[in-house]
N, C-alpha and C positions, 0 to 999 in steps of 0.2 A: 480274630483279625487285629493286625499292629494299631495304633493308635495313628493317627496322620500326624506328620510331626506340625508344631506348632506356628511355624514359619510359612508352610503350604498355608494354611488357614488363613495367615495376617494377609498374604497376597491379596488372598481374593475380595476379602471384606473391604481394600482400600482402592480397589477401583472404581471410580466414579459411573453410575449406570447412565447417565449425560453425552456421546459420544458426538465428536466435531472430526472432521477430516479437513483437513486446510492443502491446498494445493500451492504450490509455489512456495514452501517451505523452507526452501533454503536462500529466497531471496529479501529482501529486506523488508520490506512488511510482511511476507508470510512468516517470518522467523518469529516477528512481535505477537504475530496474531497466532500462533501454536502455543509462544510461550504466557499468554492471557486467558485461553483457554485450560491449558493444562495447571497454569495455579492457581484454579477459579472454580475445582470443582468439577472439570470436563475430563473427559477419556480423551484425550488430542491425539489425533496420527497424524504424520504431516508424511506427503509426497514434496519429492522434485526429481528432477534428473543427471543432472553431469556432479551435483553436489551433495547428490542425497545420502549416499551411505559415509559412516555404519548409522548415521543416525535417525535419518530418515526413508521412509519407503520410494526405492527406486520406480519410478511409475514414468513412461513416457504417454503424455495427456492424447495424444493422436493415434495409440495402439487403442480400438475402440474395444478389446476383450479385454485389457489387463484394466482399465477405466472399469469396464462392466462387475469384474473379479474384485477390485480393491471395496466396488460397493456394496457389492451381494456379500462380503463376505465381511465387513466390518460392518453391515447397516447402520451407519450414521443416522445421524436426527439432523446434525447440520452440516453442511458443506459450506469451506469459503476457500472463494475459486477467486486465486492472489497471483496466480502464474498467468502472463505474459510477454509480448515484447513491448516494453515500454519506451523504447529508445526511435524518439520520430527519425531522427535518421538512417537509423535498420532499418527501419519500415520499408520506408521511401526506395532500399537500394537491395530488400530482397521481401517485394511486396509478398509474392507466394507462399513465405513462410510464415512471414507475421498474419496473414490470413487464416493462413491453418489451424495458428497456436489461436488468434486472439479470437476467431468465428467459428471457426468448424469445430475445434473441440470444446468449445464453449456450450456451443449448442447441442455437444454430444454429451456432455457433465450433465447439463440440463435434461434433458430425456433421461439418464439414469437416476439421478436424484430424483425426479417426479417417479421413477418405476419403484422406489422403496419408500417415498412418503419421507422424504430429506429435505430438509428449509435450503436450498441454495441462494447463499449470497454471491453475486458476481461484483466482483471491483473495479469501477470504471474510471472515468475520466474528467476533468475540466474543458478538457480538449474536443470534447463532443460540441462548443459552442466558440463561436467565431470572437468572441471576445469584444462586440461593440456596442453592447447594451447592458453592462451588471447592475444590480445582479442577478443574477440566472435560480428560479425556482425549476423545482422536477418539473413545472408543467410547458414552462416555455420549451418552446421548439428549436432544436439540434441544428449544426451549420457545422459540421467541423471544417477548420482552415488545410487540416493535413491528412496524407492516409493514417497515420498513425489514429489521429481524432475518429476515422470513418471506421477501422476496422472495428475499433472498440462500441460505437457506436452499433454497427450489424451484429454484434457480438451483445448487448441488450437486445437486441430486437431478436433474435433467434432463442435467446435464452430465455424470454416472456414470450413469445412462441410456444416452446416446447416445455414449458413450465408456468401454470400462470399464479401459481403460486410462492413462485421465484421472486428475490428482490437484488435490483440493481444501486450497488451504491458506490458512486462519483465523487472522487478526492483530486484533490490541486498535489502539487509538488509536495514531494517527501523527503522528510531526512528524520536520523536516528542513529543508533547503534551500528556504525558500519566493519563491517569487516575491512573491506580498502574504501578509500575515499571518492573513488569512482562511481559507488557504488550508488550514489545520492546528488543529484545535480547542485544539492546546497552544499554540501560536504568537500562535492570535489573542486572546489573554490579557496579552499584551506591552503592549500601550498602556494598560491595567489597573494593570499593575504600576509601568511609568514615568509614568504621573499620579499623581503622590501626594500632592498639594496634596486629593483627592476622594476620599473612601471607594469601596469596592469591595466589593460582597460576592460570597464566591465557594463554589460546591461544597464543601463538606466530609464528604458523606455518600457519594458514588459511589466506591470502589475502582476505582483506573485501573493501566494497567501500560505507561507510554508507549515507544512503540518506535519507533525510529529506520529512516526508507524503506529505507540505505544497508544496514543490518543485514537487513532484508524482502528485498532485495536480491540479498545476497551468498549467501541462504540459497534463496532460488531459484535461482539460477547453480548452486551447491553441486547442490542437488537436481537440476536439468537433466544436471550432468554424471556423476550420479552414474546416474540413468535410461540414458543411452548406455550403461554397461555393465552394467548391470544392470536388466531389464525388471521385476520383480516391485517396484518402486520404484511405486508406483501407491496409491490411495484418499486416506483425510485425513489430515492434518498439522497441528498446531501449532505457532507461532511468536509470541513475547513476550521484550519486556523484562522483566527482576524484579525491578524496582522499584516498590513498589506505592505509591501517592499518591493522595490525592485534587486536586482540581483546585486548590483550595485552597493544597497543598502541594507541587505544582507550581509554582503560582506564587509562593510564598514561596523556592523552589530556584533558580527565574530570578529573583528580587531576588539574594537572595545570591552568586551566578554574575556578580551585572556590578556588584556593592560598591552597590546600592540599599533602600533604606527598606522593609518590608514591613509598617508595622506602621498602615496605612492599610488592609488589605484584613480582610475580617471573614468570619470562618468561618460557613456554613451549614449544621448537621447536619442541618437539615428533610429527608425526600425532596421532589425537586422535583414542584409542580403544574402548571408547564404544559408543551407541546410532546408528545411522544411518552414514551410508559413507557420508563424505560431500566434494564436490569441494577444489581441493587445490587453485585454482584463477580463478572464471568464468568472469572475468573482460568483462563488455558490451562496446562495441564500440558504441556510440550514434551519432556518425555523419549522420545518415537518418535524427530524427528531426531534428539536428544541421543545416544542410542546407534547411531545410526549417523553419528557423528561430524561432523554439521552443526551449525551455529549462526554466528552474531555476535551481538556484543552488548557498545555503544556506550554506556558510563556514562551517565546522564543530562543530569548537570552541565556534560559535556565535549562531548557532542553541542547539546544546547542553547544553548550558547555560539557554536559552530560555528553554527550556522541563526539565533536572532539578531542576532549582533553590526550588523550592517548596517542594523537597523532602530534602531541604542540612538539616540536623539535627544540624551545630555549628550558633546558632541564632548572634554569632558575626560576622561573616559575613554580612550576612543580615544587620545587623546595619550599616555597613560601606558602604556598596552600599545605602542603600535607607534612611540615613538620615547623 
């Protein structure tokens, strides 16, 4: 018999026997949280859907056999379930769907991952608390202000339900590496701040605590591998930046961070009147992981610099930095 050639061999040996499955893959934290796993040692598959291929597994999360098939057939150790509708104004204006994605298939992830012995992380929200008392431990009790807050909220409760081995863990506002600027409520404030010939007005009354995907991340990996040796690793969790900002002062942070003018954009301390109720400060209290020795947590100034540079539109900058 031939000898197998040499390259067949190296394949196999370098696959990590660690397997993660991440949902929501191809959106902005699941992109972070695939690509933390896979250069960490893990066998990372990521699903999504209108954006998945070639690189990721096309999976629609509410077809309950290709859900069952991705699992039975790659048996994961961990699941992290990143796909959602996070946008409270979708919610609000096609509640039926955001229900489907954020609760029913939530809690159908949930029943499969319990059917193969898979650590399911679910990713929730700040928004699960009304915002007039921070800050908020896992143990205080839920008020969300919008559906968007409720669906994800039913969307814990069905997935400790049907998994009680399952852990929920609840993040604030994100930004990161975005592909368009839209993609991150912090990010898409960018073309706000570099038009400055044009007033701007901007939030000044929401208490935000922006946190960075790679930090969301590192702190699920962290958590996954800390669950392999230790089972009692299970229920909610909290994870936050603490830096606290309004949006306002955010974007006065990205002026300053790239030597631009902020003194075009005009503060808002009104609550706002339209789109969905939002929290006036759901500030998370993260000391559960913090004593059990988890975290990251990415300056502001230094991450935001990292996620916009790309988009800065004065090419002299650029010149000054990189030559």
């Amino acid at each position: 018999m031939p000898e197998m050639p040499v390259e067949m061999e190296q394949e196999d040996v370098d696959i990590p026997s660690r397997r993660a499955l991440i949902t929501g893959a191809t959106g902005l934290l699941g992109r972070a949280v695939f690509k933390e796993f896979n250069e960490n040692n893990w066998n990372a598959v990521g699903c999504g859907y209108r954006r998945a291929q070639p690189r990721f597994e096309q999976i629609n999360l509410l077809d309950s056999v290709a859900v069952h098939d991705i699992i039975h057939d790659f048996q994961p150790h961990v699941i992290v379930h990143c796909a959602a509708e996070r946008r409270p104004d979708v919610v609000e204006n096609q509640p039926e769907a955001a229900s489907q994605l954020n609760v029913a298939a939530s809690g159908n992830l949930a029943k499969e991952a319990a059917g193969v012995g898979a650590f399911l992380i679910y990713i929730s929200t700040d928004y699960v608390f009304d915002g007039t008392s921070p800050p908020y431990k896992e143990t205080d009790i839920p008020n969300p202000l919008n559906l968007y807050g409720k669906t994800k909220l039913e969307g814990e409760k069905v997935v400790l339900e049907n998994n009680e081995g399952a852990a929920v863990l609840r993040i604030p506002i994100l930004y990161g590496e975005v592909e368009r600027l839209e993609e991150s409520a912090v990010t898409v404030m960018f073309d706000k701040v570099q038009f400055s010939n044009k007033s701007a007005n901007m939030d000044h009354w929401q208490q935000r605590f922006p946190t960075n995907v790679k930090d969301v991340a590192s702190v699920c990996r962290q958590l996954a591998e800390k669950r392999m040796l230790d089972p009692s690793i299970r229920g909610t969790f909290h994870w936050s930046g603490n830096e606290q900002m309004t949006k306002y002062e955010m974007a006065c942070a990205i002026a300053d961070a790239f030597n631009l003018p902020s003194s075009h954009l005009r503060p808002i301390t009104d609550c706002p009147v339209v789109g969905a109720l939002r929290p006036r400060n759901a500030q998370l209290d993260c000391s559960k992981l913090e004593m059990l020795g988890i975290g990251q947590r990415t300056p502001f100034r230094a991450g935001i610099k990292e996620s916009l540079w790309p988009f800065l539109i004065d090419k002299r900058w650029r010149q000054t930095v990189f030559h």
